[in-house]
KEKOL-959570 format. One line per field, with one value per atom (N, C-alpha, C, O): residue in one letter; chain; atom name; x, y, z. Coordinates in nm, 4 decimals, m for minus. Each point is the difference from the previous one (the first is absolute). Example, Ala and Ser with C-alpha at 12.3 -4.5 7.8 and 13.67 -1.06 7.14 Angstrom:
res: [A; A; A; A; S; S; S; S]
chain: [A; A; A; A; A; A; A; A]
atom: [N; CA; C; O; N; CA; C; O]
u: [1.3190; m0.0890; 0.0900; 0.1036; m0.1386; 0.0820; m0.0770; 0.0509]
v: [m0.5690; 0.1190; 0.1200; m0.0019; 0.1069; 0.1190; 0.1090; 0.1108]
w: [0.7800; 0.0000; 0.0000; 0.0665; m0.1385; 0.0060; 0.0730; 0.0169]
! end
This chain:
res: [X; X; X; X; X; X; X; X; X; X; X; X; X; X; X; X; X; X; X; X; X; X; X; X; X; X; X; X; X; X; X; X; X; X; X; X; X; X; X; X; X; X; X; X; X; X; X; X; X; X; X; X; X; X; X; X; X; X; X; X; X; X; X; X; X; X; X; X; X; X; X; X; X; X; X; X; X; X; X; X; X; X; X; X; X; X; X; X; X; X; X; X; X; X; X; X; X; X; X; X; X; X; X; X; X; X; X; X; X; X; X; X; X; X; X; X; X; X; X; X; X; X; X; X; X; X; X; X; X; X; X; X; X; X; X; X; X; X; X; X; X; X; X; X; X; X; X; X; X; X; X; X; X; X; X; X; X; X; X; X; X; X; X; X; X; X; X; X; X; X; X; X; X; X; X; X; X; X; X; X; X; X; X; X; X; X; X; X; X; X; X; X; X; X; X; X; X; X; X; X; X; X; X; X; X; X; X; X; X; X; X; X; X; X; X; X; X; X; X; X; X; X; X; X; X; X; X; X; X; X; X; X; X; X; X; X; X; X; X; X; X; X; X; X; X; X; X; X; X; X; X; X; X; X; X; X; X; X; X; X; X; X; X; X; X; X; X; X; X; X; X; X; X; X; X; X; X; X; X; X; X; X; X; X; X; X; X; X; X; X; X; X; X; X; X; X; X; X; X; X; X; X; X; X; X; X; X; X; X; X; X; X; X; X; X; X; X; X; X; X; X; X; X; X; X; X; X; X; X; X; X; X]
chain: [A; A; A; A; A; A; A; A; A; A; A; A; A; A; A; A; A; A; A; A; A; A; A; A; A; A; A; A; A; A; A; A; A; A; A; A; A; A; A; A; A; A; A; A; A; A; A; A; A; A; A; A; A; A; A; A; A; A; A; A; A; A; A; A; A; A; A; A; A; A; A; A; A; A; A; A; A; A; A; A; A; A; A; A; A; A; A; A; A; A; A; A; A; A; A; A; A; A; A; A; A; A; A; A; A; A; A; A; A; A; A; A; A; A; A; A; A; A; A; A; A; A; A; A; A; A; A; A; A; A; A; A; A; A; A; A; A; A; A; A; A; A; A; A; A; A; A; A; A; A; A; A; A; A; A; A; A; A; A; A; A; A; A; A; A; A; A; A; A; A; A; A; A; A; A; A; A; A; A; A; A; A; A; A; A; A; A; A; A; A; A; A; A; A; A; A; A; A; A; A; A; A; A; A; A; A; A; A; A; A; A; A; A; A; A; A; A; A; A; A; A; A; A; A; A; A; A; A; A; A; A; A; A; A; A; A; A; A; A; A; A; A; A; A; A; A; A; A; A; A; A; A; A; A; A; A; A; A; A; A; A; A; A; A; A; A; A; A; A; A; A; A; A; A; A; A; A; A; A; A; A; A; A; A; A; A; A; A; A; A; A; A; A; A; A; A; A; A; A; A; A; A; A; A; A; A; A; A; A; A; A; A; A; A; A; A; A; A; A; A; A; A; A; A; A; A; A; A; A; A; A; A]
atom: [N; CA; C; O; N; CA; C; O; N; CA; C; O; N; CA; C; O; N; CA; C; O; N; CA; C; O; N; CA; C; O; N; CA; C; O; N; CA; C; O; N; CA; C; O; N; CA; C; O; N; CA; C; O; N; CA; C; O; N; CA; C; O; N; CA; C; O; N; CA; C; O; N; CA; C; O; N; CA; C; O; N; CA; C; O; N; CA; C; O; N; CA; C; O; N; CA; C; O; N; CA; C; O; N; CA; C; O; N; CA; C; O; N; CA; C; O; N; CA; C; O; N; CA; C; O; N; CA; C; O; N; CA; C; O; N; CA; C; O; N; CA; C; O; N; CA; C; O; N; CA; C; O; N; CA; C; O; N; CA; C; O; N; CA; C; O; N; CA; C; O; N; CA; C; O; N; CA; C; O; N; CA; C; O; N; CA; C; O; N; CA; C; O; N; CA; C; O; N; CA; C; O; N; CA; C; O; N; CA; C; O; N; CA; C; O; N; CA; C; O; N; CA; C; O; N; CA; C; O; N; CA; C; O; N; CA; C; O; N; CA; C; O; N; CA; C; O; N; CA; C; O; N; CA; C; O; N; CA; C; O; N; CA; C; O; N; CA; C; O; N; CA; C; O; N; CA; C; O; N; CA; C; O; N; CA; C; O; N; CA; C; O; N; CA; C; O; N; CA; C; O; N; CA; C; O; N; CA; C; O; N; CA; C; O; N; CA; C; O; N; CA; C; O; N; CA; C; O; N; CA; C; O; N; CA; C; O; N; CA; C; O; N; CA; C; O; N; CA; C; O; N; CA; C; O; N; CA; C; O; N; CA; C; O; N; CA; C; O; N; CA; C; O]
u: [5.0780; m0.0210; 0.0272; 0.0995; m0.1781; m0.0110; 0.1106; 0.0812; m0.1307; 0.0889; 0.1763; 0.0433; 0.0363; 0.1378; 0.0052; 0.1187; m0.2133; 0.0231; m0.0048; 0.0834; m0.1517; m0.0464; 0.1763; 0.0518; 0.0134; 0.0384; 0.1408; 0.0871; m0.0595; 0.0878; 0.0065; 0.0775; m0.1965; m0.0526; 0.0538; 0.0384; m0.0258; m0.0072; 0.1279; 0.0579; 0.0263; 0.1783; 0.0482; 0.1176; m0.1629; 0.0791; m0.0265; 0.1001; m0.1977; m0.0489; 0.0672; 0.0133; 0.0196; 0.1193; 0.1032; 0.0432; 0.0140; 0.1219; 0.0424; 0.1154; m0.1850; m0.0137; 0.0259; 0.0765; m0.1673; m0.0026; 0.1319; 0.0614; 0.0074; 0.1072; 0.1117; 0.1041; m0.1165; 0.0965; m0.0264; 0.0371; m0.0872; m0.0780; 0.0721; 0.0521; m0.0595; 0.0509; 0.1449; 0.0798; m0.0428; 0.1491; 0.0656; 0.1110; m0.1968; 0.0796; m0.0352; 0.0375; m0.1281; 0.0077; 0.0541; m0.0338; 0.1620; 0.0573; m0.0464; 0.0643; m0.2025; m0.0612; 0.0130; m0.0817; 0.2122; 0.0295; m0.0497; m0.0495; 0.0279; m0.0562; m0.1494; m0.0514; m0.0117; m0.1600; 0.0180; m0.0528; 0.1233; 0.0281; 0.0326; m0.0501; 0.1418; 0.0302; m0.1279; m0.0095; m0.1032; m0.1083; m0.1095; m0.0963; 0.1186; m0.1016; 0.0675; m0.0454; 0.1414; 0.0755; m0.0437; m0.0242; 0.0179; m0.0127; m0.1509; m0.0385; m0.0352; m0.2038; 0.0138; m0.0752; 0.1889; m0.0228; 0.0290; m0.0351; 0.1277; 0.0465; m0.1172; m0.0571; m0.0189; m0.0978; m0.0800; m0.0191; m0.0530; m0.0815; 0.0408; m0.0689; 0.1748; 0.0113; 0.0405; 0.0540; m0.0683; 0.0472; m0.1495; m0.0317; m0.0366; m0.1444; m0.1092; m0.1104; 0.1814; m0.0691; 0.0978; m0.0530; 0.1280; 0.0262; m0.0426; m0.0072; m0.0116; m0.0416; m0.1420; m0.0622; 0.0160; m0.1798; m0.0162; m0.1200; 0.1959; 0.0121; 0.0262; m0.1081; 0.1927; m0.0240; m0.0821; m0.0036; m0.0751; m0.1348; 0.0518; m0.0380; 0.1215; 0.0331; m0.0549; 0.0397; m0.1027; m0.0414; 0.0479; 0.0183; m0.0065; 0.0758; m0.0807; m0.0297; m0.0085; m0.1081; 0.0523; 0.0758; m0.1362; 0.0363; m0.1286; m0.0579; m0.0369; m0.0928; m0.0248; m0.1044; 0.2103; m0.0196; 0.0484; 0.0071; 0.0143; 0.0235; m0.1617; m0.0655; 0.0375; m0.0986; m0.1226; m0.0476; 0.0275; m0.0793; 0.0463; m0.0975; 0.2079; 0.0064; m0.0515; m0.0225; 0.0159; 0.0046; m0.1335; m0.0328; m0.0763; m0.1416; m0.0468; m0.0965; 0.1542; m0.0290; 0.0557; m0.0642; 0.1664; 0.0350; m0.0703; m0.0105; m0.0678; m0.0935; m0.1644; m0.0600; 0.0192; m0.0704; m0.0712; m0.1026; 0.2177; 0.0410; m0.0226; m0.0783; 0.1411; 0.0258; m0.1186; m0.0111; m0.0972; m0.1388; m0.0473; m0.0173; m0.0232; m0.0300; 0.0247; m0.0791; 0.1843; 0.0145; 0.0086; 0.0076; m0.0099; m0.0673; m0.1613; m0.0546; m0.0191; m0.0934; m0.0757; m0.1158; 0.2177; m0.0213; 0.0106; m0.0735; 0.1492; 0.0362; m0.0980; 0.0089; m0.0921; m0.0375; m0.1313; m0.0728; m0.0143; m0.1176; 0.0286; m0.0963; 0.2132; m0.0235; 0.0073; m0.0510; 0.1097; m0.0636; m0.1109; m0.0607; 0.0001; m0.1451; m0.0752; m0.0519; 0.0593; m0.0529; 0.0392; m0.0542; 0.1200; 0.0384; m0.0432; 0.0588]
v: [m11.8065; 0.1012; m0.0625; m0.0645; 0.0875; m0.0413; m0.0069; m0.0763; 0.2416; 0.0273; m0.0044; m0.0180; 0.0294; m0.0090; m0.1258; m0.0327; m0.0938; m0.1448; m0.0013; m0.0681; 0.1211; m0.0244; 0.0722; m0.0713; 0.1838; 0.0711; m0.1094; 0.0097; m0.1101; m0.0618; m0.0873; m0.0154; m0.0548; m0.1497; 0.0420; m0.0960; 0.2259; 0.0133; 0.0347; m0.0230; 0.1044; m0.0048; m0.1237; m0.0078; m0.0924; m0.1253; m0.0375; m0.0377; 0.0394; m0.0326; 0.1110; m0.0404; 0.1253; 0.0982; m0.0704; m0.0635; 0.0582; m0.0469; m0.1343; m0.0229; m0.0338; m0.1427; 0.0306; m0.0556; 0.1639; 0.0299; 0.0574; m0.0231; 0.1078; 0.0574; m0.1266; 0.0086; m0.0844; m0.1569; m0.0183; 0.1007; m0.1883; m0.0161; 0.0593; m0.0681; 0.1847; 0.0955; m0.0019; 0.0021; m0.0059; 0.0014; m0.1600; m0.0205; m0.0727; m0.0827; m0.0421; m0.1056; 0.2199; m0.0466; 0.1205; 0.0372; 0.0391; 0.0721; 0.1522; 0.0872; m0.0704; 0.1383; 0.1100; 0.0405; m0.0107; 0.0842; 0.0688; 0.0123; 0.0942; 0.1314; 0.0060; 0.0866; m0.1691; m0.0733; m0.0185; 0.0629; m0.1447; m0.0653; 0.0915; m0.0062; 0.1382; 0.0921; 0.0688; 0.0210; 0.0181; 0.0944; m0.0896; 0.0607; m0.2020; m0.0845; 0.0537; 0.0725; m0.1325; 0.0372; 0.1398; 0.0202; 0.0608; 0.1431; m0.0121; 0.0242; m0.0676; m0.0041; m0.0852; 0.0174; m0.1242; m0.0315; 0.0311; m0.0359; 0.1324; 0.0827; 0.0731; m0.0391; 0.1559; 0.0331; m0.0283; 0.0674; m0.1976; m0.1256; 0.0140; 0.0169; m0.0315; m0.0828; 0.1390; m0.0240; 0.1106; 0.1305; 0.0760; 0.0567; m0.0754; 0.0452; m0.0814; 0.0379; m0.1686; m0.0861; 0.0824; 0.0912; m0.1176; 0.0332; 0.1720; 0.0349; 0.0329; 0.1447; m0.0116; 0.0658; m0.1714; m0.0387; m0.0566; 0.0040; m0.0991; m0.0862; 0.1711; 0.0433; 0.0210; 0.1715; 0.0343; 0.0343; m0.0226; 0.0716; 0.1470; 0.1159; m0.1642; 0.1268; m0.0125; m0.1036; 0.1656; m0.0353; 0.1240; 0.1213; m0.2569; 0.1151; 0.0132; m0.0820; 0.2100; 0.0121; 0.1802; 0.0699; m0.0384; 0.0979; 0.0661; m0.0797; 0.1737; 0.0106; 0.0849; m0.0060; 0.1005; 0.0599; m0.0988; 0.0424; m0.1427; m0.1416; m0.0493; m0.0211; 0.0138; m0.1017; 0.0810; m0.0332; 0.1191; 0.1289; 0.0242; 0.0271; m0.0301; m0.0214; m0.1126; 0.0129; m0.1524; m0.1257; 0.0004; m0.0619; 0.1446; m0.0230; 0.0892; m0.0381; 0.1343; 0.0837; m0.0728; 0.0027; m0.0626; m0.0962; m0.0978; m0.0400; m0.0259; m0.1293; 0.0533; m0.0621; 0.1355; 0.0703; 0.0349; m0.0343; 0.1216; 0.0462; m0.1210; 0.0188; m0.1656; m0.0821; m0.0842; m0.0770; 0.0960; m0.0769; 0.0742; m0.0617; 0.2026; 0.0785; 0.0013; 0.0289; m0.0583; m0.0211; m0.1509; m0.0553; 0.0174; m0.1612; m0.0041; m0.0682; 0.1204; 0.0601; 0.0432; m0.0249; 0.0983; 0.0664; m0.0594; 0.0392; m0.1196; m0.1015; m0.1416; m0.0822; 0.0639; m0.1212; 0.0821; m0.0716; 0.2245; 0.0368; 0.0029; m0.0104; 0.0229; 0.0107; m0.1688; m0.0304; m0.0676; m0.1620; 0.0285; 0.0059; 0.0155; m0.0416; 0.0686; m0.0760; 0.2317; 0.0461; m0.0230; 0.0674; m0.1343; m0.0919; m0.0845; m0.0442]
w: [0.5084; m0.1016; m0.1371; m0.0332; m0.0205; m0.1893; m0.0824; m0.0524; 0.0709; m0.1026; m0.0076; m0.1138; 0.1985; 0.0003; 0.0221; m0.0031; 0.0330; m0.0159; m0.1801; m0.0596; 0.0091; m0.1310; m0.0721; m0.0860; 0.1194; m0.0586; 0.0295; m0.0864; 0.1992; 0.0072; m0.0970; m0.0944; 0.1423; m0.1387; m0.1390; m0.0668; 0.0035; m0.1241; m0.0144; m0.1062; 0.2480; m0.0252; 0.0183; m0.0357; 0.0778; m0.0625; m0.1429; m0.0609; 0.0031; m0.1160; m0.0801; m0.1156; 0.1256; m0.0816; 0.0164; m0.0962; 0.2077; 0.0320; m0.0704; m0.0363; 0.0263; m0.0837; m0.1572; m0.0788; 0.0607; m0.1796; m0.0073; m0.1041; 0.2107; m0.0242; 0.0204; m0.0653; 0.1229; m0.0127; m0.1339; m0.0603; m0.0186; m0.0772; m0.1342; m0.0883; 0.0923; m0.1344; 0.0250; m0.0937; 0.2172; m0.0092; m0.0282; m0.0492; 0.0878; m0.0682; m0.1509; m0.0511; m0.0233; m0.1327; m0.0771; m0.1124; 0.2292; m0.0921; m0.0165; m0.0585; 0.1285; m0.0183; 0.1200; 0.0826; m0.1064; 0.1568; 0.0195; 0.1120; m0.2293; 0.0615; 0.0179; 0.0708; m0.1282; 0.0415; 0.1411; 0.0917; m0.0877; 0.1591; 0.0608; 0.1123; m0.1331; 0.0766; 0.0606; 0.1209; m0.2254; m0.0154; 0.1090; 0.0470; m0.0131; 0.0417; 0.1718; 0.0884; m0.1003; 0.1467; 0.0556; 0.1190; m0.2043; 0.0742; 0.0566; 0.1144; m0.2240; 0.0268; 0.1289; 0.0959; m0.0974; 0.1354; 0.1126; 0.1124; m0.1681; 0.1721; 0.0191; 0.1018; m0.1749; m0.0021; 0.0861; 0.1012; m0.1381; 0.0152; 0.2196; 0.1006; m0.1227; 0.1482; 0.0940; 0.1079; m0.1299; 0.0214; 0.0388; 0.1045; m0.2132; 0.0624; 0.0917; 0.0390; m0.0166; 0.0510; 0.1457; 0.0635; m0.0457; 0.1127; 0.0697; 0.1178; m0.2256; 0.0673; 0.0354; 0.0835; m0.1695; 0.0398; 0.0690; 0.0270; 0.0616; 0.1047; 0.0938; 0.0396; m0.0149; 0.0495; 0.0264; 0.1182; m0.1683; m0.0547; m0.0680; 0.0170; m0.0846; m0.0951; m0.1504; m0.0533; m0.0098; m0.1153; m0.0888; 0.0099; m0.1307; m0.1478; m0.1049; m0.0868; 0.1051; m0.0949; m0.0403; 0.0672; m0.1780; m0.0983; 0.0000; m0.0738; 0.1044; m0.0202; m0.1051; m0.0650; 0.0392; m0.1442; m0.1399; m0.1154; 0.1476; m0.0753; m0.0093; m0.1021; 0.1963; 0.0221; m0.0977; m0.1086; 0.1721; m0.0904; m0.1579; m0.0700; 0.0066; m0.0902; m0.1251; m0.1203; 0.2368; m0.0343; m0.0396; m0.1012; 0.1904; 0.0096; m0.1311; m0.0663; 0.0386; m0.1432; m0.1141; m0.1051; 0.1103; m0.1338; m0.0378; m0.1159; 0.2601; 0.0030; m0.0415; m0.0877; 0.1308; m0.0706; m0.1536; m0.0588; 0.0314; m0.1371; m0.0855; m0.0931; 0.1067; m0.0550; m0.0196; m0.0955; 0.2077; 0.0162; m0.0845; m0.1051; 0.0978; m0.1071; m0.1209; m0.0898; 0.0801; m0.1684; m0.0329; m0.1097; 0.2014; m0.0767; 0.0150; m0.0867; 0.1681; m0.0156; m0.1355; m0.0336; m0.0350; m0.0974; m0.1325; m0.0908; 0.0756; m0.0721; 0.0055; m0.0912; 0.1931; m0.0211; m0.0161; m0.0689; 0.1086; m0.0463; m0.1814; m0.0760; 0.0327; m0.1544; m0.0458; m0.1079; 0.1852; m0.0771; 0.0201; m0.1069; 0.1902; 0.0568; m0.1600; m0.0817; 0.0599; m0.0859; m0.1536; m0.0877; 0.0674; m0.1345; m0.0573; m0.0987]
! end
């Protein structure tokens, strides 16, 4: 399975940035990296489950903001065009 291989690959690569900041002094960076990586290795393992975390009134939200945003750049690049 992909994706919780992928979601591992990238909690070491946190885990690293969170080394990283802590030895140049930036704890609470490093703190904030550590957590994305518990995260990280936390959903890899519920997806290795076959449990999946998903929000769908999130997700649905996400798709009206993405939207909205094509639209008004939309809108913005029909007025270069007409300039």
């Amino acid at each position: 399975m992909l994706v919780p291989k992928f979601n591992l690959t990238f909690c070491r690569r946190v885990i690293q940035a969170a080394k990283e900041l802590a030895g140049k002094g930036f704890h609470d960076f490093a703190a904030s990296r550590a957590d994305y990586a518990a995260f990280y290795a936390a959903t890899a393992a519920l997806l290795r489950e076959g449990i999946a975390c998903r929000n769908p009134f999130l997700a649905d939200e996400r798709a009206r903001k993405r939207e909205d945003l094509l639209q008004a750049t939309e809108r913005e690049l029909d007025k270069i065009v007409a300039a």
